[in-house]
C-alpha positions, 0 to 999 in steps of 0.5 A: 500500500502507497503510504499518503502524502506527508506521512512521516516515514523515517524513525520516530523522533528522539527523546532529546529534540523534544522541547524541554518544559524547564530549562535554565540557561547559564543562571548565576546567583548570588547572596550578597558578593558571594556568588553560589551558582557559576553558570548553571544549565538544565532541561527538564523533559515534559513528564520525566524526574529529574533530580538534582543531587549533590551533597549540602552547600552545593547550590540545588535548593538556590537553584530551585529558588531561581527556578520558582522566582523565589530568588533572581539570578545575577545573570542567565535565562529561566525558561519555562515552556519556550517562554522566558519567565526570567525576572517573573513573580512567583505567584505567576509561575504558579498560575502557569502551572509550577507548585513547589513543596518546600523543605519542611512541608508547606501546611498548615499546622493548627488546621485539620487535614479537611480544613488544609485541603480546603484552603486548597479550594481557591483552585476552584475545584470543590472539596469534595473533589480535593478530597476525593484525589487526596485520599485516593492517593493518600489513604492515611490521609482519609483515616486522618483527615478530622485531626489536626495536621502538627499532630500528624508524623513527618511522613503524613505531613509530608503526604498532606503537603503534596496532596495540597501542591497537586491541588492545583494540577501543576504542569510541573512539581518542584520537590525539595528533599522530600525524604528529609527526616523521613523513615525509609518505607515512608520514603519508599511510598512517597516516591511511588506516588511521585512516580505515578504523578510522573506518568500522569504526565506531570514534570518533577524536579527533585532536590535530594540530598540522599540521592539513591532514595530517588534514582529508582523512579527518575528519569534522568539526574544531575550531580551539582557540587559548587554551585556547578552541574557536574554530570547528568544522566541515567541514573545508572551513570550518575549512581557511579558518580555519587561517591566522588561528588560527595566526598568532595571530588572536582 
């Protein structure tokens, strides 16, 4: 059979020409005089994990910063879905789809888990609906949800922060160190649901400290150390890179 005019006929397009939803472009930062980020360039691809590794003090939580429009960079682009937003308040990226779950958890602690998701209701959905997605992800969260949220453990806390982040079904989850603090099988079950929020086609950037609790559902990592990206790649090449990046090697 004849193939129609204009049907494609070579290989499929690889991974690496699709348009990267974020990219930063030689961004520096700074505090004061101290400059902490000499440059930095990252892509991240619609619908993968990206995480950012790399040992205490080596810049991945400035970056985010940048990244969200928490902080302004010294110099260099931020770009999200070919627009560059560099110089953008941070309400306006979260309206263009970017949540952030900060170190720490972003609830609120005298409210109950109900009263939390609530808050959430600004989205315009009801909170029934919120509630409804929340506990279906979050069981604990269903058999919590009349008790008060700073009464709850860090991992429950934690899940109540990323049930309110999807609240309003970001294009892109930002994470920092999610685990931090966190018993393991909490951790394990947090970064399922990341890794199922993934293949519901949302974009997540990933700030971990301790790297290997999140290679196993990434799609590609950076190693940043010095305010630099040192590597990116698999997680299989960037695992044989962690030792040396966090014990200092340049």
């Amino acid at each position: 059979m004849a193939t129609p005019a204009g049907t494609p006929t070579g290989p499929a397009e690889p991974i690496e020409s699709v348009e990267p939803i974020i990219e930063l472009q030689g961004i520096r930062a700074a505090y004061g005089s101290i400059e902490v980020l000499h440059g930095v360039d990252l892509s991240v691809r619609p619908g993968e994990v990206y995480a950012l590794l790399g040992p205490n003090g080596a810049g991945k939580t400035t970056t985010l910063n940048i990244l969200c429009a928490l902080m302004a960079p010294t110099a260099g682009k931020v770009i999200i879905a070919g627009r560059d937003v560099t110089g953008s308040k941070a309400e306006d990226l979260a309206r263009a789809g970017l949540a952030m779950i900060p170190e720490g958890t972003g609830i609120f602690p005298n409210l109950t888990v109900r009263e939390n998701l609530r808050m959430a209701t600004f989205t315009g959905k009801k909170l029934s609906e919120l509630e409804e997605v929340a506990y279906g992800r979050f069981k604990r969260l269903g058999e919590r949800r009349s008790q008060v949220a700073g009464t709850m453990s860090g991992g429950e806390q934690q899940m109540l922060a990323m049930a309110r982040g999807l609240a309003t079904d970001p294009a892109v989850l930002i994470l920092d160190e999610l685990s931090m603090g966190l018993a393991p099988l909490i951790v394990e079950e947090l970064y399922g649901v990341v890794a199922a929020i993934a293949e519901g086609g949302v974009s997540i950037v990933v700030v971990e400290q301790f790297a290997r609790t999140v290679l196993g559902v990434s799609d590609r990592a950076a190693i940043m150390v010095h305010g630099k990206i040192r590597a990116v790649g698999e997680p299989a090449a960037i695992e044989a890179e962690l030792s040396s990046a966090y014990l200092g090697g340049q």
